[in-house]
TORPA-239180 format. One record per residue (C-alpha): x, y, z; residue number from 1. Coordinates in steps of 0.25 Angstrom, whole numbers, plus 5000, padded with zeros to 4 digits. Example, Ala and Ser with C-alpha at 12.3 -4.5 7.8 and 13.67 -1.06 7.14 Angstrom:
<rec east="5049" north="4982" up="5031" nr="1"/>
<rec east="5055" north="4996" up="5029" nr="2"/>
# end
This chain:
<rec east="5105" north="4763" up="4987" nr="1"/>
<rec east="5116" north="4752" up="4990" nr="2"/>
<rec east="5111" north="4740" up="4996" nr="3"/>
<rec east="5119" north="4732" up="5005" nr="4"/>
<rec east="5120" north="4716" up="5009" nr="5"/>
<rec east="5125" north="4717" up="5023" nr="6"/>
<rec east="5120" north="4709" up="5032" nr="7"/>
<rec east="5112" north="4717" up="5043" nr="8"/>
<rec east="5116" north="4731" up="5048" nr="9"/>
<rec east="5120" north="4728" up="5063" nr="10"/>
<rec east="5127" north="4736" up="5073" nr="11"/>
<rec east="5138" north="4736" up="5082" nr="12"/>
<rec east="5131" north="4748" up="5091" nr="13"/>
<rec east="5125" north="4734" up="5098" nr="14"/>
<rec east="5137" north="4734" up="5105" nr="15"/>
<rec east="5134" north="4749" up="5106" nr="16"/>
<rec east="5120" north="4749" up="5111" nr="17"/>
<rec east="5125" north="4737" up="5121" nr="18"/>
<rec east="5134" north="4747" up="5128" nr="19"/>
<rec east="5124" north="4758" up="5128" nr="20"/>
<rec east="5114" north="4748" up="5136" nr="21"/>
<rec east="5127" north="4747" up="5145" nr="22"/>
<rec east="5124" north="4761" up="5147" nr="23"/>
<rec east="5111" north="4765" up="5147" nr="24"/>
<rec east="5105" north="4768" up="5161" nr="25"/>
<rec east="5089" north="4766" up="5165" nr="26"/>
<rec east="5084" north="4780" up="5167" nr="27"/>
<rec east="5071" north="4778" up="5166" nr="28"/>
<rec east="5063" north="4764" up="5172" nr="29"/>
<rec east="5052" north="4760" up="5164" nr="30"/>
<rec east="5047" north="4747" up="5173" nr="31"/>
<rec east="5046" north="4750" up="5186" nr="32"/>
<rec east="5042" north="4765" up="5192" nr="33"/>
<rec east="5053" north="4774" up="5195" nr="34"/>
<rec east="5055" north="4775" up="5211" nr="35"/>
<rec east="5068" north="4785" up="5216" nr="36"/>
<rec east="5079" north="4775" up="5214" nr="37"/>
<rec east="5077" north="4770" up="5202" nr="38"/>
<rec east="5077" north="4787" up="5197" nr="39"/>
<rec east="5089" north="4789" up="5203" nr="40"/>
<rec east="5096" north="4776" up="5198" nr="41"/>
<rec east="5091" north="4781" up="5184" nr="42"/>
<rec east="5096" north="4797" up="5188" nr="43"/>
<rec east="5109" north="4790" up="5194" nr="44"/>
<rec east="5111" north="4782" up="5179" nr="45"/>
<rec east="5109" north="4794" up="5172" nr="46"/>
<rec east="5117" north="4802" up="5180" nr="47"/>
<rec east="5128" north="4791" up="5179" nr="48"/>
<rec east="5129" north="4792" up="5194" nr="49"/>
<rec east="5131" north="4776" up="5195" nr="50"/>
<rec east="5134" north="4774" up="5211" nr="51"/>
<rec east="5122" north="4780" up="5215" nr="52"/>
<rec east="5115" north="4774" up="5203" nr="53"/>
<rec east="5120" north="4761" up="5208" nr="54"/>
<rec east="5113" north="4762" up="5222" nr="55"/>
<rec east="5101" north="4767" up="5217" nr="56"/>
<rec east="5099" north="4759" up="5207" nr="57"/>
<rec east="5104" north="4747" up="5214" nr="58"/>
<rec east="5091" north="4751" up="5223" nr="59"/>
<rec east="5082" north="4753" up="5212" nr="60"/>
<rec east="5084" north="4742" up="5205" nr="61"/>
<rec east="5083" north="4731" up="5218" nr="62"/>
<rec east="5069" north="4737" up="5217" nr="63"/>
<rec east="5066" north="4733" up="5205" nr="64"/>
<rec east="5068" north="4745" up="5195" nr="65"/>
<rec east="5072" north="4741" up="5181" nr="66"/>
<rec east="5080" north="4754" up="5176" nr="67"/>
<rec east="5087" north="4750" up="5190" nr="68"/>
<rec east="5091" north="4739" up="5187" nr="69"/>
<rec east="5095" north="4741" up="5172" nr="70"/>
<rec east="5103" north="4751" up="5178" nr="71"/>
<rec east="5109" north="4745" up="5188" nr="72"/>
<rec east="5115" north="4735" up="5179" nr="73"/>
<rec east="5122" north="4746" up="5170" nr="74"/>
<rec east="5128" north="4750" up="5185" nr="75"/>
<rec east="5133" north="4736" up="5185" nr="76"/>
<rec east="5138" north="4733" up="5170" nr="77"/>
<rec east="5145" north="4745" up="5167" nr="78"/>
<rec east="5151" north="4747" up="5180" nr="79"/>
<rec east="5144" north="4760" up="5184" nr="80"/>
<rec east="5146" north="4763" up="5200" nr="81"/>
<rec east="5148" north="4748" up="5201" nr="82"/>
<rec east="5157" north="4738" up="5198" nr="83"/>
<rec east="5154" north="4731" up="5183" nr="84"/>
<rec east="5146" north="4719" up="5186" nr="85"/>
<rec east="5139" north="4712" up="5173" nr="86"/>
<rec east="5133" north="4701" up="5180" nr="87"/>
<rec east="5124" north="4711" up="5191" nr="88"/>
<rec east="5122" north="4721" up="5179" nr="89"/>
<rec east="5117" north="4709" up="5172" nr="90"/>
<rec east="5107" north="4705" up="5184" nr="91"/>
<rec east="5102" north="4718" up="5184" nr="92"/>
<rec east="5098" north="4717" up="5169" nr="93"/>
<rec east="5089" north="4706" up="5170" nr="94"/>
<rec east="5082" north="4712" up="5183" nr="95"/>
<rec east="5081" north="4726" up="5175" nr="96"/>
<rec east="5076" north="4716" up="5162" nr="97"/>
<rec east="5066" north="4708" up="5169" nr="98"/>
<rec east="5060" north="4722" up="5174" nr="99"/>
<rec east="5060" north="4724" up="5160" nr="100"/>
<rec east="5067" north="4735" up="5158" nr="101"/>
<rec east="5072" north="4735" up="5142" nr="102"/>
<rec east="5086" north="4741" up="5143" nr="103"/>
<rec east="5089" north="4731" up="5153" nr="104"/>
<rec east="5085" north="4721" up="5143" nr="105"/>
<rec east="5094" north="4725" up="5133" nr="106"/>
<rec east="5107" north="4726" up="5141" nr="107"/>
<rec east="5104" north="4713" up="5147" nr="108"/>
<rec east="5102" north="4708" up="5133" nr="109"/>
<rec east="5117" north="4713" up="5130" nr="110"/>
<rec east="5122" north="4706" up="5143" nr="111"/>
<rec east="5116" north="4692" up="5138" nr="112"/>
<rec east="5123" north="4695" up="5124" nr="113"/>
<rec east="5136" north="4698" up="5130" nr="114"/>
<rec east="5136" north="4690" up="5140" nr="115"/>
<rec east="5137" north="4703" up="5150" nr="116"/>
<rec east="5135" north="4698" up="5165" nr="117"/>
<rec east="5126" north="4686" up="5158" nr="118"/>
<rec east="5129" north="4674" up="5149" nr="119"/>
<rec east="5127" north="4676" up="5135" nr="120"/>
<rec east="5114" north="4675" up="5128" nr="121"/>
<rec east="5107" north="4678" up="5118" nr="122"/>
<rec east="5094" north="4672" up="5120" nr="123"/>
<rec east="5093" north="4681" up="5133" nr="124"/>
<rec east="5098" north="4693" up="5127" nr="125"/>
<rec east="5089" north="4692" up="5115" nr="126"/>
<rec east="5078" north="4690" up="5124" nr="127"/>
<rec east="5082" north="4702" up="5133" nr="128"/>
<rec east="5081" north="4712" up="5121" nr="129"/>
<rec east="5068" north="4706" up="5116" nr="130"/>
<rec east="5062" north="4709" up="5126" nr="131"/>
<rec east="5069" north="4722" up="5128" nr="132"/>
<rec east="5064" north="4724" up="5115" nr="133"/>
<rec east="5050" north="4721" up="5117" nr="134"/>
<rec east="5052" north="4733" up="5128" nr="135"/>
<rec east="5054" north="4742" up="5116" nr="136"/>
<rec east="5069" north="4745" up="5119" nr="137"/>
<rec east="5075" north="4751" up="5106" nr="138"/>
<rec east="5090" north="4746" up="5110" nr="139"/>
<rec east="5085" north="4732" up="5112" nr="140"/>
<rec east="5076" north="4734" up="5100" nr="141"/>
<rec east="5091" north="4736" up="5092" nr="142"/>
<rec east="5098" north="4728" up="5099" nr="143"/>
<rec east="5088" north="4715" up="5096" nr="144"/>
<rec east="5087" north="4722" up="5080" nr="145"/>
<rec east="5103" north="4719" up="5081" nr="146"/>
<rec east="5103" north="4706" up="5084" nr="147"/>
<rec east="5091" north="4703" up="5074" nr="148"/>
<rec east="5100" north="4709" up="5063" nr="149"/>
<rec east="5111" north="4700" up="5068" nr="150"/>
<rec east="5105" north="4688" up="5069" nr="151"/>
<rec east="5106" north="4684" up="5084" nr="152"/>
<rec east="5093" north="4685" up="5089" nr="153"/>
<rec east="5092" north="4669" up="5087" nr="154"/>
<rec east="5107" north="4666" up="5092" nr="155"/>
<rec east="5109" north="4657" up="5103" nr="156"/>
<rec east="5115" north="4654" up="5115" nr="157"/>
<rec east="5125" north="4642" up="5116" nr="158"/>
<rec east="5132" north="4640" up="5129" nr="159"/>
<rec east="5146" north="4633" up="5126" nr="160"/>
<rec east="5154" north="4627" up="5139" nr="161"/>
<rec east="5158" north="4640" up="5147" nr="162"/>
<rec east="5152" north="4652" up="5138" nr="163"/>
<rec east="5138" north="4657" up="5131" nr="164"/>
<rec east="5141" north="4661" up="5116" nr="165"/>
<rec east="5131" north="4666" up="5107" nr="166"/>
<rec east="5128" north="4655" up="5096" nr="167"/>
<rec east="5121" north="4659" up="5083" nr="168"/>
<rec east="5112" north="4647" up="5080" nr="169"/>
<rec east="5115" north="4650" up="5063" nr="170"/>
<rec east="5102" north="4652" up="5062" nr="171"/>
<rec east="5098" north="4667" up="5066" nr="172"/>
<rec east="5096" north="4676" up="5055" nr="173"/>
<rec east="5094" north="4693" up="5053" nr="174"/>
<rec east="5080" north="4696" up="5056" nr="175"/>
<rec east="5081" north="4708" up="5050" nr="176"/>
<rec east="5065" north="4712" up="5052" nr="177"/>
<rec east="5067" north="4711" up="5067" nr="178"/>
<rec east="5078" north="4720" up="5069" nr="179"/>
<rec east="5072" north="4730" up="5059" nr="180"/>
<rec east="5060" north="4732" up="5068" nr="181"/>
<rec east="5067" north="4732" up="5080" nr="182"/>
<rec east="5076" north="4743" up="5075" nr="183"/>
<rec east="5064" north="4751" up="5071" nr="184"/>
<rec east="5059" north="4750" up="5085" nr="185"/>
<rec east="5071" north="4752" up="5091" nr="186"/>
<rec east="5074" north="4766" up="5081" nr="187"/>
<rec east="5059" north="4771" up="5082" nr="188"/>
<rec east="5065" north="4773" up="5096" nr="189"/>
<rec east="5074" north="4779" up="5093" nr="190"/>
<rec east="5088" north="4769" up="5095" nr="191"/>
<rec east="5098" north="4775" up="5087" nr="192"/>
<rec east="5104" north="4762" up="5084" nr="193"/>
<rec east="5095" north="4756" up="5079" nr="194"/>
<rec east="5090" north="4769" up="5070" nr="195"/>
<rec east="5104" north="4765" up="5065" nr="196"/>
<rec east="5104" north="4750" up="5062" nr="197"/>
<rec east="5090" north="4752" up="5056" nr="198"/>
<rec east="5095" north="4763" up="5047" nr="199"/>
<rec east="5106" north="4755" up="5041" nr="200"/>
<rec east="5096" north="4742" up="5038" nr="201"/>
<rec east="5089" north="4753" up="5031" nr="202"/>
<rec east="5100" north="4758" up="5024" nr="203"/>
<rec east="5104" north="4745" up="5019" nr="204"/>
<rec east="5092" north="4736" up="5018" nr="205"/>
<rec east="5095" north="4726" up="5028" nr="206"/>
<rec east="5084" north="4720" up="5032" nr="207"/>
<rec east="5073" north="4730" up="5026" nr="208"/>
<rec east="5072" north="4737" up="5015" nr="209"/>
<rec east="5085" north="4747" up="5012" nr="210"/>
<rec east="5078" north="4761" up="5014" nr="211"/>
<rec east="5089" north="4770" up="5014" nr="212"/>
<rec east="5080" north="4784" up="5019" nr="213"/>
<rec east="5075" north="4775" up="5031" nr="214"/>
<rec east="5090" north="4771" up="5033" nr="215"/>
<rec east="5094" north="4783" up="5034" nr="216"/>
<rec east="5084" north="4791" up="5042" nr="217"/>
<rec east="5088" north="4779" up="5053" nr="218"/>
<rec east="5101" north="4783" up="5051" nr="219"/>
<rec east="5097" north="4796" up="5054" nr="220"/>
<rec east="5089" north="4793" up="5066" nr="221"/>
<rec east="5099" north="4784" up="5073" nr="222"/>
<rec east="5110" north="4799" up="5071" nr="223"/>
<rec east="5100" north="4808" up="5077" nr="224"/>
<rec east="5099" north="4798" up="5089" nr="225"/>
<rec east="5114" north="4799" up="5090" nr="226"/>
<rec east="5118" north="4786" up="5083" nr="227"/>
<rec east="5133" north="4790" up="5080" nr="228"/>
<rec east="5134" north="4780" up="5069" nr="229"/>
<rec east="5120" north="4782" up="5064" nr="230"/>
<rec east="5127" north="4797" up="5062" nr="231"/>
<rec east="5139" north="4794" up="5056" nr="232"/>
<rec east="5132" north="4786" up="5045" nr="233"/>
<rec east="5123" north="4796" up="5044" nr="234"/>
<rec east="5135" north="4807" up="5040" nr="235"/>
<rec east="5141" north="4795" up="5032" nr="236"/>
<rec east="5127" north="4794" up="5023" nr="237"/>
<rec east="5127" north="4810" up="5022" nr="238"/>
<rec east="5141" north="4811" up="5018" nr="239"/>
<rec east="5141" north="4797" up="5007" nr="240"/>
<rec east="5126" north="4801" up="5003" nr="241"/>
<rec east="5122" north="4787" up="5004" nr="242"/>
<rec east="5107" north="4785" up="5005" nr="243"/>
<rec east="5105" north="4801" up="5005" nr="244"/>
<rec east="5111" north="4814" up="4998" nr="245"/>
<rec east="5126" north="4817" up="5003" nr="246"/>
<rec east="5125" north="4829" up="5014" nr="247"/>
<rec east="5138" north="4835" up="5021" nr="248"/>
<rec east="5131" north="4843" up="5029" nr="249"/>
<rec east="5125" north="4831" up="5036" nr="250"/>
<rec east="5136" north="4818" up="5037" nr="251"/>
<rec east="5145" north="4830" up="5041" nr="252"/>
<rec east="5134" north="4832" up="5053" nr="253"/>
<rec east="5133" north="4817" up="5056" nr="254"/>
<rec east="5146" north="4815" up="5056" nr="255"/>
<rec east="5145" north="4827" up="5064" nr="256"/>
<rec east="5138" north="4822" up="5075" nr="257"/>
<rec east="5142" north="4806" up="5075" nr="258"/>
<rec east="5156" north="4811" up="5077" nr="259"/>
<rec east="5152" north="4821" up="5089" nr="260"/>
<rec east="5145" north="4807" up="5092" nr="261"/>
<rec east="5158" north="4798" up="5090" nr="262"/>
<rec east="5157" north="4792" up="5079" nr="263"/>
<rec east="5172" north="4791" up="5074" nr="264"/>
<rec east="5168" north="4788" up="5059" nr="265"/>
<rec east="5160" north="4801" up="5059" nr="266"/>
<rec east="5172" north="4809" up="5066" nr="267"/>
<rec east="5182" north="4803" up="5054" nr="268"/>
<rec east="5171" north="4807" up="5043" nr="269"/>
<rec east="5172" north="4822" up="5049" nr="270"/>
<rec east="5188" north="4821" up="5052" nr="271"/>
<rec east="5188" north="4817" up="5036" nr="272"/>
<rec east="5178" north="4830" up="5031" nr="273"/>
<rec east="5189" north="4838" up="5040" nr="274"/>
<rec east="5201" north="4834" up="5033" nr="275"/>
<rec east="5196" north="4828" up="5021" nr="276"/>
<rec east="5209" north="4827" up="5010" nr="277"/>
<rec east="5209" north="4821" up="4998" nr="278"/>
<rec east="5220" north="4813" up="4994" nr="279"/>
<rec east="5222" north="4813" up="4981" nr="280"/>
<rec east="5231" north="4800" up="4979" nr="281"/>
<rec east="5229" north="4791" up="4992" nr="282"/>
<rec east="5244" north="4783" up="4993" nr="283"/>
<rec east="5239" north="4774" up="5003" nr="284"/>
<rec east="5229" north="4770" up="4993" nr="285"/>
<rec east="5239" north="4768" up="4982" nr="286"/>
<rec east="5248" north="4761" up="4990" nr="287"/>
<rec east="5239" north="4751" up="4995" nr="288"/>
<rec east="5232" north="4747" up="4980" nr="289"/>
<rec east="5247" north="4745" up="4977" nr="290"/>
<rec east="5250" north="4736" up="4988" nr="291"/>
<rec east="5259" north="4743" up="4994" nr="292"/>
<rec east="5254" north="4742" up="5009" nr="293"/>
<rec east="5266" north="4746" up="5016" nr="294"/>
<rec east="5268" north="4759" up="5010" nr="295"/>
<rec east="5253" north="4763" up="5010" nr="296"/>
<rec east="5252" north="4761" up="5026" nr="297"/>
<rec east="5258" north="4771" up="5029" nr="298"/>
<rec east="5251" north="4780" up="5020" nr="299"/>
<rec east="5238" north="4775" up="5023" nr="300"/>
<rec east="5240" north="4778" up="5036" nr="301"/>
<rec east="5244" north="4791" up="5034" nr="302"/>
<rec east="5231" north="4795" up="5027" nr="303"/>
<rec east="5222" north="4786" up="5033" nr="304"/>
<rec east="5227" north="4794" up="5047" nr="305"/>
<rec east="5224" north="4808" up="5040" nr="306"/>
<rec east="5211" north="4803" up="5037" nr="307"/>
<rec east="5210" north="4797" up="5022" nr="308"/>
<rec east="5199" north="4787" up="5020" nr="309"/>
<rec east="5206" north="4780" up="5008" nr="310"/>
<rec east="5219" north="4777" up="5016" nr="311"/>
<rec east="5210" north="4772" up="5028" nr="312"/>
<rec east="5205" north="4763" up="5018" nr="313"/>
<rec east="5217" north="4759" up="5013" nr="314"/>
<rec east="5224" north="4759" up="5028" nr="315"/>
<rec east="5211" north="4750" up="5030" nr="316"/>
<rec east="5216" north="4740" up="5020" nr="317"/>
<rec east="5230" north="4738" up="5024" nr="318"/>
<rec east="5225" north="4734" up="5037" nr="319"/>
<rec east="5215" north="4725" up="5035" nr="320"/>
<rec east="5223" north="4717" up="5026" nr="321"/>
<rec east="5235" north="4717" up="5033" nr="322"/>
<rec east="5245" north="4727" up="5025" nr="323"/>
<rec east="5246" north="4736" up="5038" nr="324"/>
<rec east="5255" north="4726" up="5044" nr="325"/>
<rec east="5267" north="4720" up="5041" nr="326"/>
<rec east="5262" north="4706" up="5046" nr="327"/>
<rec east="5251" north="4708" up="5038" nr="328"/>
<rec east="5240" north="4706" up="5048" nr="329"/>
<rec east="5227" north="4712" up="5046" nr="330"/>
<rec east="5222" north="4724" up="5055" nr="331"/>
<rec east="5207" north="4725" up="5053" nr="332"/>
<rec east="5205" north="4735" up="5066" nr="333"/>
<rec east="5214" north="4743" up="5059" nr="334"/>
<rec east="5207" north="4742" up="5046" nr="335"/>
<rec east="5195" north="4745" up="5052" nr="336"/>
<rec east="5198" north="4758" up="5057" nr="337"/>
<rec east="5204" north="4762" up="5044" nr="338"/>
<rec east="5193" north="4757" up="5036" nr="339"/>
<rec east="5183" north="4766" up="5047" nr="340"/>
<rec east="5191" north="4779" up="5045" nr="341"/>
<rec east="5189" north="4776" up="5030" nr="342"/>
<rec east="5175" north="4774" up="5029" nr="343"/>
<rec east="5170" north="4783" up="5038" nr="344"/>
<rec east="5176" north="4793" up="5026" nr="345"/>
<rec east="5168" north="4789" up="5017" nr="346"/>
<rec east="5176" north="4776" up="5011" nr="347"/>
<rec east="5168" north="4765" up="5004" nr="348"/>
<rec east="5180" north="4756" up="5003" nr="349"/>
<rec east="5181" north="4756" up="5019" nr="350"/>
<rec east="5167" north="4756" up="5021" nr="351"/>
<rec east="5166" north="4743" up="5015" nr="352"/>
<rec east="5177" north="4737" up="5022" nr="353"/>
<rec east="5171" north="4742" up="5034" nr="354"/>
<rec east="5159" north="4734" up="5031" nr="355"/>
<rec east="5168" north="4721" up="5030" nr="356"/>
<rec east="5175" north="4722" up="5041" nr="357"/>
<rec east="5162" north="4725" up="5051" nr="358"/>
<rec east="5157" north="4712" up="5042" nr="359"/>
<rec east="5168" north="4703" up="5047" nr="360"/>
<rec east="5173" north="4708" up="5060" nr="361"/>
<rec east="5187" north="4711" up="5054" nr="362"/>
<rec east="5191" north="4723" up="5066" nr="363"/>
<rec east="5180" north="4725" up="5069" nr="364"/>
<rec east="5165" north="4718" up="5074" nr="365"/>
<rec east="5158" north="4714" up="5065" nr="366"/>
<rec east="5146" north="4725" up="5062" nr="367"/>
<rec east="5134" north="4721" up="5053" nr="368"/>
<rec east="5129" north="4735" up="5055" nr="369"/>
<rec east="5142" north="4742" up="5050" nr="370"/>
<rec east="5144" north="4733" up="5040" nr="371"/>
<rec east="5132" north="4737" up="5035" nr="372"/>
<rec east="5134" north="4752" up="5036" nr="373"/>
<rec east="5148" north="4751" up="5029" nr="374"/>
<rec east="5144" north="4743" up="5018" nr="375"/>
<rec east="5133" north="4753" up="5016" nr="376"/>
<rec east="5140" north="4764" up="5017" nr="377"/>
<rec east="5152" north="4758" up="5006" nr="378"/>
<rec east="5141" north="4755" up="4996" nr="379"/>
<rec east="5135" north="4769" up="4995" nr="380"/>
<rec east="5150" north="4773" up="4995" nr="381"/>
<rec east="5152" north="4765" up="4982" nr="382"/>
# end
């Protein structure tokens, strides 16, 4: 097995999960006993029937209900039946919070991160998903393990003349031992993200001991809960044989489903199983190890487009360093995308530079998480 040194398996699905809390209604209220209008402002939310949610829970929530309130304040911040108003959907947070009602908890968490309808801080959005924690809330359970795997826990809050700005004191550190057993609270229920971040720290020994079976039965947890990535690498482990024995049968049925589930990478690996042609003397390749940049462009293009993982590479290559262009500027969106087509066939060349461009933010943000699963995924390649 390979063994990697990246620095902590951390995911851009936070920003995935924070847009999910944006959308997830209170159906159910766990604090306070459920009179008429608070049920029919849950029915009204499920149903998605947001101006009569609106009055209901408008009602409901004045009289103290919690799952009123939480809902209430989705009404407001994503403009459902009523106007957007992040500083009333915030309001109603911290009434729905101090009933303590844990989703609320986690949201308003992400309000004082963002600075959403609040001013930004940490301090209070850490506290917020602490205690949403201590509720056994498996998002704020992931969301927390994330930030223990970044090192922000400890940051600070330093207000400068007119703005709030998170300040890192320099002296935080990974605390790899919390965010593993809050990832294992938050997958025993069941939290497909996590099931997925947990399954990669598996995979590559970060912070415990590489186990590559426990890896991938996470892996395979976080895909049966609908996890699209968690899918996708699935079908990518099946098809490269890395950490088990190849099987067509199954990437081709993960890819299947993480596809039908919209996972782009997943679709390109199955458009490529479709067409799949060998080229037996790739001219964009040629003409770029001979420096001859203008004339492979147009090649590379022209096979990268039907669907060649080498000439995406290569098409990749001109890009980043600027040989796409006449004034030699450098296009790292561009050589991301090609370097995405080129991997997600299979190419260990583009995995890796994947890796480098999620570690230093070059076209893309920076990404521990796919770092990590890139790098992986290069090494077993060879």
């Amino acid at each position: 097995m390979m063994s990697c040194s990246p620095k902590v398996f951390v995911s851009l699905l936070v920003f995935a999960v924070s847009l999910f809390m944006l959308n997830k209604p209170a159906y159910t209220d766990t604090n306070v006993p459920l009179d008429s209008d608070t049920i029919t402002c849950n029915n009204d939310m499920r149903d998605k029937n947001y101006t009569a949610a609106l009055q209901r829970c408008q009602l409901s929530a004045s009289q103290g209900s919690a799952s009123a309130q939480y809902n209430l304040a989705l009404l407001y911040s994503n403009g459902w039946g009523v106007r957007k108003n992040y500083v009333i959907a915030a309001d109603w947070l911290r009434k729905s919070a101090d009933n303590n009602y844990s989703d609320a908890m986690v949201l308003l968490s992400d309000f004082y991160l963002n600075g959403t309808g609040v001013a930004v801080s940490l301090t209070m959005s850490n506290l917020l998903l602490r205690k949403s924690v201590d509720l056994g809330n498996p998002i704020a359970q992931y969301k927390l393990a994330v930030r223990h795997l970044d090192g922000k826990v400890e940051n600070k809050i330093k207000k400068t003349k007119r703005t709030l700005r998170s300040q890192s004191t320099g002296g935080s550190s990974i605390n790899y031992t919390r965010a593993v057993e809050l990832l294992t609270l938050s997958s025993q229920n069941n939290y497909s993200d996590s099931q997925y971040l947990l399954g990669g720290l598996y995979l590559n020994g970060e912070g415990v001991d590489q186990n590559a079976s426990k890896g991938v039965r996470y892996i395979s947890f976080s895909a049966l809960n609908g996890n699209g990535d968690a899918q996708y690498l699935l079908g990518l482990i099946y098809e490269q044989g890395v950490y088990v024995k190849k099987d067509s049968k199954k990437f081709i049925k993960w890819y299947t489903i993480a596809s039908e589930n919209g996972n782009k990478q997943a679709a390109w690996a199955l458009d490529r199983f479709a067409q799949s042609d060998n080229v037996k003397r790739n001219k964009c390749r040629i003409y770029y190890e001979r420096a001859r940049f203008r004339q492979s462009l147009p090649i590379c293009i022209k096979q990268a487009s039907s669907g060649d993982p080498v000439s995406a590479y290569y098409l990749a290559r001109l890009h980043y360093f600027g040989h796409a262009n006449s004034n030699k500027k450098r296009d790292y969106d561009r050589a991301h995308y090609w370097y995405l087509k080129s991997a997600a066939q299979g190419h260990a060349k583009a995995m890796f530079a994947l890796a480098k461009l999620y570690d230093t933010g070059q076209g893309v943000e920076k990404n521990v998480r796919e770092k990590l699963k890139w790098m992986s995924l290069s090494a077993n390649q060879g």
